[in-house]
C-alpha positions, 0 to 999 in steps of 0.5 A, a space after each residue: 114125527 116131524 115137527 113142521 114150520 108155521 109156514 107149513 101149516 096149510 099142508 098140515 090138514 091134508 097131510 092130516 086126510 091123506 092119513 086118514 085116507 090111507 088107514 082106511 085103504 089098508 083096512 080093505 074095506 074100500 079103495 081109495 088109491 085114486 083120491 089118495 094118490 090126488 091128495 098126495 100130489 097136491 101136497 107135493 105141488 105145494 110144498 114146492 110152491 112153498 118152499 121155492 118163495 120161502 123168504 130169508 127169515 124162513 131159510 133160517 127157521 128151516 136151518 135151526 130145525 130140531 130135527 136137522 142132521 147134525 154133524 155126528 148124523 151126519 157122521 155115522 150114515 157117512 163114516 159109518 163106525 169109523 169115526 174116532 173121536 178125540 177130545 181135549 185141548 191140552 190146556 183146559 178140558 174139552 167142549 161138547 159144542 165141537 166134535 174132532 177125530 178122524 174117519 174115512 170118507 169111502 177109503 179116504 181117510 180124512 180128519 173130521 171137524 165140526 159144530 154139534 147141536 142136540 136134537 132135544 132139550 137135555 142135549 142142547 144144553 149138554 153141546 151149549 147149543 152148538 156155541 164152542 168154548 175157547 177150549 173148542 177151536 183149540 182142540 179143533 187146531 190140535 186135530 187139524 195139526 194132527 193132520 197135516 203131520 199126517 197128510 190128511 185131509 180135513 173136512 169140517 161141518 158148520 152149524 153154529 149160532 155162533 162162538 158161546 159170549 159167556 164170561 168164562 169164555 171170555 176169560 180163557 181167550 175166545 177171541 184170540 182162539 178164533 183169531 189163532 185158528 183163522 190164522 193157522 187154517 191159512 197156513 196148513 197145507 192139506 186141503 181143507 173142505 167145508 160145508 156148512 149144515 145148518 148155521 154159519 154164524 159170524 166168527 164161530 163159524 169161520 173159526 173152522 170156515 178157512 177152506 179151499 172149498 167152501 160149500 152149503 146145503 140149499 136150506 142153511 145160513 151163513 152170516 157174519 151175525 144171527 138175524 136176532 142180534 143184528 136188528 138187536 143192533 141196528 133198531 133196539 128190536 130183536 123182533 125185526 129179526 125177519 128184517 135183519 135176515 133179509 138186509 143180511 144176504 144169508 142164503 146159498 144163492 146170496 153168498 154163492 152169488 158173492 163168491 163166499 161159497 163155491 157150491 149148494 148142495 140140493 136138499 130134499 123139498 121141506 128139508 135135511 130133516 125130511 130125508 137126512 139119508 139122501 142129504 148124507 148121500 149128497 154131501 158125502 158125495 159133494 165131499 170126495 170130489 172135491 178132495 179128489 180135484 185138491 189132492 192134485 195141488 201142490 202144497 204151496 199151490 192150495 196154499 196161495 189158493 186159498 189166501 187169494 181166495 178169501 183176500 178176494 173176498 168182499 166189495 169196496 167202492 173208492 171216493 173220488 175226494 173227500 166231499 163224496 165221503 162226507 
């Protein structure tokens, strides 16, 4: 059953009659196709109407949804059984938050990265709810080394809350491990493709964000901090969160506008999680092109590509003297 948002709730109790309207339909007893095919549309006008003014903070209670398609979901209607996971960092041990191994995309193979949330409780605190470790991008890097050694492609799934704070995190290198990964994604020549999911969140997610092609699905987020953090920062209050996701900018149609991203990817109305198949078809889809146009570049070319892509990322605006500044 899926779990709808409090945004939602007015088409809970048709959807409740349209239930009800279609039990008593099969049962034989009366027909009543006309008043359900009624409900049915007007709960479909709805929607729609819903969730083409959803507001930013709305957006990211769509992207953190339980029941999201997560990176392995996503994987097996995709891959099918051709995933093949590897594991470890060859430093200190492995982390479930970050899944990485290779697969084929149709007769593409391809090295395959990418956040991993739980769809319940006991899962999410298994995967730290999508936040890696150190030993997370490290193991990352490893794979990607793997496949420009190999002349693979890379594909990497974003959604995370962000890189996990914690002490022991801290202590092994989390900021250096992100910082490394930044740095070597820049330098490996084989075309990277990235789609962020779900979550993009501040360094964990551009850890494994540096690609030629950078897309989104129409309901995620990507921000250089969650919603709750920056009003955590700026007014002391992680209760503005709504505030902090519109001053963010944290939408598709917000960063494609910025140039941050270089294509949305439609979703189903209400979401991934209402129809992860054909969320699937679209990305797998999205995917293939984009590494069909790139395995025509030459090395040295997608390299130059991609540090003047991201070099020419951000706005600026020069003081004429010192006066304006102050």
């Amino acid at each position: 059953m899926t779990r709808e948002f409090e945004f939602e709730r007015p088409i809970v109790e048709l959807e409740k009659r349209l239930k009800d309207l279609q039990t008593l339909s099969e049962d034989g007893q009366i027909d009543l196709s006309r008043e359900i095919k009624a409900i049915a549309d007007k709960i479909g006008i709805m929607r729609a109407e819903i969730f083409r003014t959803l507001e930013p903070w709305q957006y990211a209670q769509v992207a953190r949804h339980i029941d999201r398609p997560s990176t392995l979901d996503y994987l097996k209607m995709i891959c099918g059984d051709t995933f093949v996971e590897l594991h470890g960092d060859r430093l200190f041990g492995d982390d479930p938050a970050l899944v990485a191994g290779f697969a084929r995309f149709g007769d593409r193979p391809v090295a395959v990265i990418g956040h991993q949330k739980g769809h319940d409780t006991e899962e999410n605190l298994f995967r730290n709810f999508g936040m890696p470790h150190p030993e997370g991008y490290r193991k990352a890097m490893r794979v990607m080394r793997l496949a420009e050694r190999f002349r693979r492609p890379i594909v990497v799934f974003i959604d995370t809350p962000g890189a996990f704070p914690g002490i022991g995190a801290e202590e092994r290198g989390q900021s250096e491990a992100i910082a490394r990964n930044l740095a070597d994604m820049a330098r490996l020549a084989v075309p990277i493709v990235c789609v962020v999911i779900g979550e993009g969140g501040s360094g964990g997610a551009l850890a494994v964000g540096i690609g030629d092609r950078v897309c989104m699905l129409e309901y995620s987020i990507y921000s250089v901090i969650s919603a709750e953090g920056c009003a955590a920062i700026l007014w002391k209050d992680a209760s503005r969160a709504k505030d902090a996701a519109r001053a963010l900018r944290l939408r598709a149609t917000d960063l494609l506008e910025f140039g941050i991203i270089d294509q949305i990817l439609p979703e189903p109305l209400g979401g991934a999680h209402r129809d992860p198949s054909a969320t699937a078809a679209t990305i797998k889809g999205a995917i293939l092109d984009h590494l069909a146009a790139l395995a025509t570049v030459p090395p040295q070319e997608l390299l130059a590509r991609r540090y003047a892509k991201f070099r020419a990322m951000g706005r600026y605006k020069v003081q004429e003297d010192a006066e304006e500044t102050q």
